[in-house]
C-alpha positions in Angstrom: -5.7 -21.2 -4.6 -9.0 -22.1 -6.2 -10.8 -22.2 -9.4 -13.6 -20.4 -10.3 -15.1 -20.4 -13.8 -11.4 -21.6 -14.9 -9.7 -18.5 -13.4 -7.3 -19.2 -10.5 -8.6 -17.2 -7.4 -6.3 -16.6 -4.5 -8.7 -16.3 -1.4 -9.4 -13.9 1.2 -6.5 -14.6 4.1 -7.2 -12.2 6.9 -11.3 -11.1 6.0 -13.0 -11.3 9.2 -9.7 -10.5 11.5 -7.8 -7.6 9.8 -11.4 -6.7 8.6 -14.5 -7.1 8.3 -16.1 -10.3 6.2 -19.5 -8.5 5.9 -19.3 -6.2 2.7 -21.8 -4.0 4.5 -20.0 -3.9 7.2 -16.9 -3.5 5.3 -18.1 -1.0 3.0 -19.3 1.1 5.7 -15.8 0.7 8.1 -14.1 2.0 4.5 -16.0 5.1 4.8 -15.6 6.0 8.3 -11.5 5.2 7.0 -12.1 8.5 4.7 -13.7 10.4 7.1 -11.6 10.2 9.5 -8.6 11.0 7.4 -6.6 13.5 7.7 -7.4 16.8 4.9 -4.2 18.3 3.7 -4.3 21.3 1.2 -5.4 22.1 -0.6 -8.8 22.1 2.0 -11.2 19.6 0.9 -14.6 20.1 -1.3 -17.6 20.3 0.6 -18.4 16.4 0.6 -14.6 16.0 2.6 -13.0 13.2 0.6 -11.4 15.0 -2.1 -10.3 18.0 -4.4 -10.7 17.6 -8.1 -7.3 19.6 -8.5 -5.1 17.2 -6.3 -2.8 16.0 -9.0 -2.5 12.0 -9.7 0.5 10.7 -7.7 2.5 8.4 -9.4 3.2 6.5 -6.0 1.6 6.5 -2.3 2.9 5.1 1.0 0.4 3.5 2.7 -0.1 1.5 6.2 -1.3 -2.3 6.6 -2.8 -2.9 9.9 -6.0 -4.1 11.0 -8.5 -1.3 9.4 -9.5 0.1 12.1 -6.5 1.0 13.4 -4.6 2.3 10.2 -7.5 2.8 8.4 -8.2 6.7 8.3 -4.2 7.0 7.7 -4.4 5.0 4.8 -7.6 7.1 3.5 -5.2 10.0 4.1 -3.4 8.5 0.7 -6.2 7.0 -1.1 -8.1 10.3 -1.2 -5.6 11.3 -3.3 -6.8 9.2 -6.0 -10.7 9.8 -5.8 -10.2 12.9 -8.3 -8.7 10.2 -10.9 -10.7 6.6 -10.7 -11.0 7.1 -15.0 -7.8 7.8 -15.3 -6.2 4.8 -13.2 -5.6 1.8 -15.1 -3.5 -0.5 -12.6 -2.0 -0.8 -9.3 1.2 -1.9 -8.5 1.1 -2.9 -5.1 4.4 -3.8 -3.2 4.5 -4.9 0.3 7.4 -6.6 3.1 6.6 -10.7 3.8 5.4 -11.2 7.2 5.0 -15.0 6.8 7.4 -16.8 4.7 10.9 -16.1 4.0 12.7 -16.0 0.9 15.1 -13.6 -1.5 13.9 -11.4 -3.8 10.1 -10.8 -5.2 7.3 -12.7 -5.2 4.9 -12.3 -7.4 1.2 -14.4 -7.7 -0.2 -16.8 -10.2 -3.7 -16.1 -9.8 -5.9 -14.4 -12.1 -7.9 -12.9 -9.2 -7.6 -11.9 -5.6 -10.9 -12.3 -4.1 -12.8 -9.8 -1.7 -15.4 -9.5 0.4 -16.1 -6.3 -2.0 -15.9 -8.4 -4.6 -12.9 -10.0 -6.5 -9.9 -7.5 -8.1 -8.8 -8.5 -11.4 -4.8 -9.5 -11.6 -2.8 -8.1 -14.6 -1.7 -10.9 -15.3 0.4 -9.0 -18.5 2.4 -6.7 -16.0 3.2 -9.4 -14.1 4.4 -12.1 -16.5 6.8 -9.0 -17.7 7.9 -8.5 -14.7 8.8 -12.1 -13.9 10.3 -12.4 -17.4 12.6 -9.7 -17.2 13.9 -11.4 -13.8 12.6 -9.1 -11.4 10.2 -11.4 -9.4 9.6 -14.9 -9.3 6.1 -16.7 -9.1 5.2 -17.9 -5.4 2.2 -18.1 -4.1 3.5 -19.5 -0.8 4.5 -16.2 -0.1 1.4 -14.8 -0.7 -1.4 -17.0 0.5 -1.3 -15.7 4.1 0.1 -12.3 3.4 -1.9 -9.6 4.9 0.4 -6.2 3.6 -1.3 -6.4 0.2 -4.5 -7.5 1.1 -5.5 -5.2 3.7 -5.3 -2.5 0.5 -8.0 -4.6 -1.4 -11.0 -2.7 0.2 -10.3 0.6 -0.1 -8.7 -0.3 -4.1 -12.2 -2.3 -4.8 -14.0 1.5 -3.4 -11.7 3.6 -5.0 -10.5 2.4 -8.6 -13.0 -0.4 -8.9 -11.6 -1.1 -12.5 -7.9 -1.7 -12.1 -6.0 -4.0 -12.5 -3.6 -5.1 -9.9 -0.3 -6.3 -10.3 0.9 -7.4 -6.4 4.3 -8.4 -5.0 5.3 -9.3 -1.9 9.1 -7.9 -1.6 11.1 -10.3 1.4 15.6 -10.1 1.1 15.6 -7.4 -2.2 18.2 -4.7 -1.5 16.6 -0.9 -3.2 18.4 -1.7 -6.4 16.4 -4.7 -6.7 13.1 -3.0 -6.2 13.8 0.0 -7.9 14.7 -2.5 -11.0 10.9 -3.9 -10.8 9.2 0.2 -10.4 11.3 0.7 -13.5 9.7 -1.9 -15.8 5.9 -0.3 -14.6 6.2 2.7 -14.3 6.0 4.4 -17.5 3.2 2.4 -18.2 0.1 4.8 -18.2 -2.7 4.9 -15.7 -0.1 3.3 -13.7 0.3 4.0 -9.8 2.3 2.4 -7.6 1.5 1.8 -3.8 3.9 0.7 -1.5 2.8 -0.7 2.5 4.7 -0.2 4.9 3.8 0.9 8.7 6.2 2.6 10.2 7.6 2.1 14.2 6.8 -1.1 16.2 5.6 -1.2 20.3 7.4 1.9 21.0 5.3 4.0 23.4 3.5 7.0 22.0 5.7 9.7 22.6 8.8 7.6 21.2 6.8 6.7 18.6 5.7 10.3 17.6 9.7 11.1 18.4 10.9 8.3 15.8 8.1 8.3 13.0 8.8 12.1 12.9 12.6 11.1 11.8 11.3 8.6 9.4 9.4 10.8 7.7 11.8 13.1 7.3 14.1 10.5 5.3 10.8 9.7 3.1 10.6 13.2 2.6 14.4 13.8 1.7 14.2 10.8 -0.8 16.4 9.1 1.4 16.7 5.8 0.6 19.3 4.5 3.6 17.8 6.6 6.2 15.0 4.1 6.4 15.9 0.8 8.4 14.1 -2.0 9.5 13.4 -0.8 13.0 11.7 2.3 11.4 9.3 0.5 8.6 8.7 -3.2 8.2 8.1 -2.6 4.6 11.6 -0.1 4.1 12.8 -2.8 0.9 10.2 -1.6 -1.2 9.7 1.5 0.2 14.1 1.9 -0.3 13.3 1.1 -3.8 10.3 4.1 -4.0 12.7 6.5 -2.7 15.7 5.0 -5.2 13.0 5.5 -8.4 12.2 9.5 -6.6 15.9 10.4 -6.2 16.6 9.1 -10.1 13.4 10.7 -11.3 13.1 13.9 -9.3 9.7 13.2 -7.6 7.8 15.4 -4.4 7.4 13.5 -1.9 4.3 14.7 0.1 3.2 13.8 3.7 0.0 13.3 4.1 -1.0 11.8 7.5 1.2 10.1 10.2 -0.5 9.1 13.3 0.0 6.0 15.2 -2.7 3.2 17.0 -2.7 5.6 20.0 -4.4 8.4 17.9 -6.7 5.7 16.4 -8.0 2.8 18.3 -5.1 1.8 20.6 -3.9 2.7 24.1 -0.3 4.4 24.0 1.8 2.0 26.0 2.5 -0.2 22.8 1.7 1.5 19.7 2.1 0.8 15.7 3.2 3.9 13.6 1.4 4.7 10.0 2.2 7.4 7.2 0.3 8.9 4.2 2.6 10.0 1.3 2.0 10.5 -1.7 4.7 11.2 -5.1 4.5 13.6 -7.7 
């Protein structure tokens, strides 16, 4: 963590290796992202990003690899949001630990997370009430070299260059637990909550296709215990997603699901990634 003008800045982990350091470069690999997203209907306006009548999710499922390989699948989702950048106040951005292991949520100390786009302000309010109420606990261990959330930052700082993110890295919470945290957020407005999670691991291509295709179906069905860890590295929070869309009654929308083979991979070994968005 470092200081900067007295605010506490957790710095970029995975800039140069998940992504581009330049922010030209970056900026540019971001927009290739959108267009080579996926257009779901309704059929895009003529400049292909967006349609002003795409309602404002109150949740999208996004992927966390390296950009250029789940990218344009996580443009799929963040298009959805282009129609509504005024609107959107904060992000509440929940992803699996990959590094450190613990129980429960971790949430960050810092004031800032810094960017190669330039550095996204923390609410630091949503979180403190979130930590109060018990739902999370401050670590910064277990976010220092935690590429889920990060990897988000780009498109976030392109698309809703004013909000405020509140991130958590989710590690041993059961859906319950998670679900718990949505709750204390969610009714607060110009709120949306992301969720990253990819989806299959090294399976080849058509297996892949074969079990991502399931997976999406439990998403779809608001399943919360039809998604394992062998189908999504991030299934706690995204268990918890589904938990708050079966007790609220949200759509849940596919958007895109492709996997590295369709993007920047061969097909021996591939990664799975889904677009969904809530309604």
């Amino acid at each position: 963590m470092s200081a900067t003008e007295g605010r506490r800045v957790r710095p970029a982990a995975v800039a140069g290796t998940f992504y581009p350091s330049d922010p030209a470069e970056l900026r540019q690999l971001v927009r290739s992202c959108f267009e080579a997203a996926t257009d779901t209907p309704p059929p895009p306006t003529p400049d292909r990003y967006h349609d002003p009548t795409w309602p404002l999710p109150r949740a999208l499922v996004v992927p966390h690899a390296g950009l250029i390989y789940s990218g344009p699948v996580a443009a799929s989702a963040y298009q959805r949001l282009l129609p509504h950048t005024v609107a959107i106040r904060r992000v509440v951005l929940l992803g699996p630990s990959h590094r450190v292991a613990f129980r429960g949520v971790a949430a960050t100390t810092a004031d800032a997370w810094a960017s190669p786009l330039g550095p996204v302000a923390i609410d630091t309010d949503v979180v403190q009430r979130v930590v109060g109420a018990g739902a999370a606990f401050f670590s910064d261990a277990a976010h220092a070299e935690e590429h889920s959330l990060e990897v988000q930052l780009p498109f976030l700082r392109e698309v809703v260059p004013d909000a405020l993110l509140a991130p958590f890295v989710v590690g041993d919470a059961s859906a319950a637990q998670v679900a718990v945290l949505l709750d204390l957020v969610w009714d607060q407005p110009g709120t949306v909550v992301i969720i990253s999670s990819d989806l299959s691991h090294y399976h080849r291509y058509d297996d892949a296709v074969r079990l991502d295709r399931h997976t999406a179906g439990e998403i779809l069905a608001r399943h919360p215990d039809g998604v394992s860890d062998a189908d999504a590295c991030g299934n706690r929070p995204l268990r918890g997603l589904l938990r708050v869309a079966e007790q609220r009654d949200l759509t849940v929308e596919v958007l895109d699901l492709r996997n590295s083979g369709d993007t920047a991979g061969d097909r021996k070994r591939v990664v799975g990634y889904g677009a969904f968005a809530l309604t």
